[in-house]
N, C-alpha and C positions, 0 to 999 in steps of 0.2 A: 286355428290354422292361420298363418300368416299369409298374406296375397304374396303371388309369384313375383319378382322382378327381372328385367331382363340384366342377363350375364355384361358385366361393364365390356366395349370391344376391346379386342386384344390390342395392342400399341408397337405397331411394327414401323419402320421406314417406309414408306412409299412408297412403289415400283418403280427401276429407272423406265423411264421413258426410251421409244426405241430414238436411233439415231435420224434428223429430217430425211425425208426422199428429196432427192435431187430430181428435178424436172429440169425442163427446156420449153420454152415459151415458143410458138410455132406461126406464124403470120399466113393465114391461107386467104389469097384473094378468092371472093365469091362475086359470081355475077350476081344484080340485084335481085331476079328469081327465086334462083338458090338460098340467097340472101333471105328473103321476108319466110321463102316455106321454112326452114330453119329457125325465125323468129316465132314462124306461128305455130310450128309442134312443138315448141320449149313451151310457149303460152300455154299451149293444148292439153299437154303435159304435166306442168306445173317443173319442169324440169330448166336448168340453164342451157342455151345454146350451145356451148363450152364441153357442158355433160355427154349434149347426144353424139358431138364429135367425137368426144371420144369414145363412146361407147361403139361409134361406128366405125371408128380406126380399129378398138379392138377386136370387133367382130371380125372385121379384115383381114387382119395380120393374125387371125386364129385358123381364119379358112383357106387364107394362102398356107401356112405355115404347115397344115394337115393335107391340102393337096400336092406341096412339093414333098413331103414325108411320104406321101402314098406314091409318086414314082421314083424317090429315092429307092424304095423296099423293092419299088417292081425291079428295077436296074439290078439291084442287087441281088435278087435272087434269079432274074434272069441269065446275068453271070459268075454265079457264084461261084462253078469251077472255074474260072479263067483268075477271081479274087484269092480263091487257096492256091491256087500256083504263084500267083504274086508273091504271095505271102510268105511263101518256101522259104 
């Protein structure tokens, strides 16, 4: 009985790459407070200063984004006949 060997891999192209993300580099003055707690939970963390920003601009702009969605819905169904008659 011959020993098994592994199958040679197949030989394909390489996946394109996607295209870069464009960012914007954002300058936020901190007071010096602010400043060290921010160095000391990156430290704390093992995470970048940079990181937790943003992780807290996303939380942000996730929970504004779903509070303004939650009184657009009221508004709207509040008036929702007065919107089908617009709509006419």
């Amino acid at each position: 009985m011959q020993p098994l060997t592994p199958a040679p891999a197949p030989t394909s192209a390489p996946a394109p790459s996607p295209p870069p993300v464009r960012t914007t580099v954002l300058s936020l003055p901190l007071e010096p407070d602010l400043h060290r707690a921010l160095v000391d939970l990156a430290d704390a963390t093992g995470c970048g200063p940079e990181d937790i920003v943003l992780d807290a601009v996303r939380a942000r702009l996730g929970a504004e984004g779903a509070r303004v969605r939650e009184v657009a819905e009221g508004l709207a169904g509040a008036h929702a006949a007065l919107l089908r008659r617009l709509g006419e």
